[in-house]
C-alpha positions, 0 to 999 in steps of 0.5 A: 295953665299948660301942663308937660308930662317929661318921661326919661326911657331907657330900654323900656319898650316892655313898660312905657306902652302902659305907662303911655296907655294910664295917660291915654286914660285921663280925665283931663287931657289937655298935656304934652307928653315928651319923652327922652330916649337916653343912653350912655356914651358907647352904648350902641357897641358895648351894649347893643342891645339896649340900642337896639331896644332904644330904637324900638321905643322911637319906632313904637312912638312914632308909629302909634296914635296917641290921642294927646301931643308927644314929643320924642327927644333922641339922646342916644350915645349922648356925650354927658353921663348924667344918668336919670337926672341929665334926662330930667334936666334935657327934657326940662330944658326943651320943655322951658324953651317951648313954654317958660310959663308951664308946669312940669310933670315928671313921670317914670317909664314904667309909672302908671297913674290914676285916671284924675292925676292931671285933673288933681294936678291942674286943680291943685296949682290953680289953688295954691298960686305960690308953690313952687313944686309938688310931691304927689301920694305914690304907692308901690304896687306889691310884687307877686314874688314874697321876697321882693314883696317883703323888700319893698315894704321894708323899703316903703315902710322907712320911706314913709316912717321917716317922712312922718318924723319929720312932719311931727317935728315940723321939719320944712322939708317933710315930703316924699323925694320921688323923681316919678312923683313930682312936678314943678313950674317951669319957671321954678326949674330955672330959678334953681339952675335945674335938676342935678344930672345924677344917676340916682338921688335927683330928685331928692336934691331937686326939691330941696332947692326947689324948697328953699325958693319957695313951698310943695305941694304936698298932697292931691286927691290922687297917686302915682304907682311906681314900678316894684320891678328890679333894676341895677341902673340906678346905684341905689333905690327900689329896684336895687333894694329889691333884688338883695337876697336879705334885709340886710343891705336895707337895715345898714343903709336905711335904719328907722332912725329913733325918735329921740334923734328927731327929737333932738332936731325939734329942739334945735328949731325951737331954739334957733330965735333963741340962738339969733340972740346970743350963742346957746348950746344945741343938742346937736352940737357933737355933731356940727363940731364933728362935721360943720366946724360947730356953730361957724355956719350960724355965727354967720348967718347971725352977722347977715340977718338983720332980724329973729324970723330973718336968721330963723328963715337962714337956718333952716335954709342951711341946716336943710333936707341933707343936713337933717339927714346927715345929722340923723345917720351921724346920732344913730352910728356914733352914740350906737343908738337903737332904732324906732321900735316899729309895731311889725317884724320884716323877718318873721311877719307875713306879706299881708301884715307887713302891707297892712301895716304899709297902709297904715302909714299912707293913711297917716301921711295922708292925713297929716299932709292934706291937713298941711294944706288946709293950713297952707296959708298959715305955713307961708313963709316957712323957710 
């Protein structure tokens, strides 16, 4: 089984050397690294020293010894202004036309990855033959600056409390949408017309496709360390988080959604055999009737599903990893909903505290992931 790691770099002379050198380190190095040095249109006048910075990575790429392949893609100035996500999707593209029957590694620039991540990685798609994807463990490495280090476990913290809400309400698109964390067959990529060329959020709408093909991976017994470094490339995430002088842009666009949201949405699945049926009332219907014209999309699926599990399959396909989404913003600003009380305070307790508490759900999500895939045949099909 070939395995392609795909790096998207733009001015990341000061960062991809390590992330290159955490590859140098595996265990298994039996891969092809490609990477795609990227930039806007009119780059090289507007801003010449990103171009500059540019050629120095093609230069140190090309003038290092490396002890795997690498493969150095040059998109500079390219005619399309797709940011991170037309990057994935170029270096995808090249790397299918090599190998149709490969996986796919995505990594940032300025990722760093433990010694076993391919090894885990390799192992992981040669025991579960029908996945499509995977969305491997990460964890943010703290800042030494106590602000951006109580930024990001905010962020982290939400990422991970959402995620485990969703496992506990056996939502199928419970995993971690992280472009530096996931991988994919090849031959996956092109069943689903590839990534979305998006300056940020590709990932996310990635694997949602990828999900309704077929089921991630969902654990391996190894992680990825994004960067907690601040960025204004990307119109939201982490980096962007980071460089905020208060929680406040967090607490607005990221709550800790209640529990009797989710709980609603748990419902709503139970009820879908139900609803293939005869028409029922949904406790999310406010919001199908305020944003899907109510159960219009449901009727339909009715019409073109010939049984129960059919339909139950077709809803969960529509009502998918945005909607669910959606849904959650929509209960928690219309019905002016308290949020999740959480055992920490982002004001007022320490680093440490709040890191702890940061641990706790990575151990948790661990834990209920890796008992997913002891269960996996069990799972098959879920959507």
């Amino acid at each position: 089984m070939s395995i392609h790691i795909a790096i998207p770099a733009c001015d990341e002379l000061d960062y991809l050397p390590h992330t290159l050198k955490t590859l140098a380190e595996q265990e298994d190095l039996d891969f092809h690294a490609w990477v795609c040095i990227n930039q806007p249109p009119g780059t090289s006048i507007n801003n010449p020293k990103t171009h500059a910075a540019n050629l120095a990575t093609i230069d140190y790429i090309e003038n290092s010894s490396f002890n795997f392949p690498i493969t150095t893609l040059e998109a500079l100035d390219s005619e399309v202004d797709g940011g991170v996500g037309w990057a994935r999707n170029h270096l995808a593209k090249h790397i299918y036309e090599q190998d149709q029957e490969g996986l796919t590694v995505c990594l940032d620039a300025d990722t760093k990855v433990d010694s076993l991540y391919i090894t885990s990685i390799r192992a992981a798609y040669q025991k579960y033959p029908s996945a499509v994807g995977l969305a491997a463990p990460y964890y943010h490495p703290l800042p030494d600056e106590p602000r951006m280090a109580r930024h990001l476990l905010r962020y982290e913290i939400y990422m991970r409390t959402y995620q485990l809400n969703l496992w506990k309400i056996q939502s199928p698109y419970a995993y971690l949408s992280l472009g530096s964390a996931m991988s994919y067959r090849n031959k996956a990529w092109k069943t689903v017309h590839g990534i979305p060329k998006r300056s940020a959020g590709e990932d996310f709408y990635f694997l949602q496709k990828l999900r309704k093909t077929g089921d991630l991976i969902r654990w391996i017994p190894s992680t990825v360390f994004p960067s907690s470094r601040y960025s204004d490339r990307v119109p939201f995430g982490t980096g962007v988080l980071l460089s905020e002088p208060s929680l406040d842009l967090q607490k607005k666009r990221f709550p800790f959604f209640p529990k009797s949201s989710f709980q609603k949405m748990k419902e709503t699945f139970t009820l879908f055999e139900t609803l293939y049926d005869h028409e029922i009332q949904l406790p999310i219907d406010d919001f199908l009737d305020s944003h899907m014209k109510g159960h219009e999309a449901f009727n339909k699926i009715r019409k073109n599903s010939r049984t129960a599990h059919q339909f139950v399959h077709n809803a969960h396909q529509y009502f998918d990893a945005l909607r669910t989404l959606q849904f959650l913003k929509y209960d928690f600003s219309n019905h002016q909903l308290s949020g999740e009380i959480l055992p920490v305070c982002f004001e007022t307790d320490t680093v440490e505290e709040l890191n702890h508490y940061r641990n706790h759900c990575f151990e948790q999500e661990s834990s209920f992931q890796r008992c997913y895939m002891e269960n996996w045949h069990s799972n098959q099909p879920s959507i």
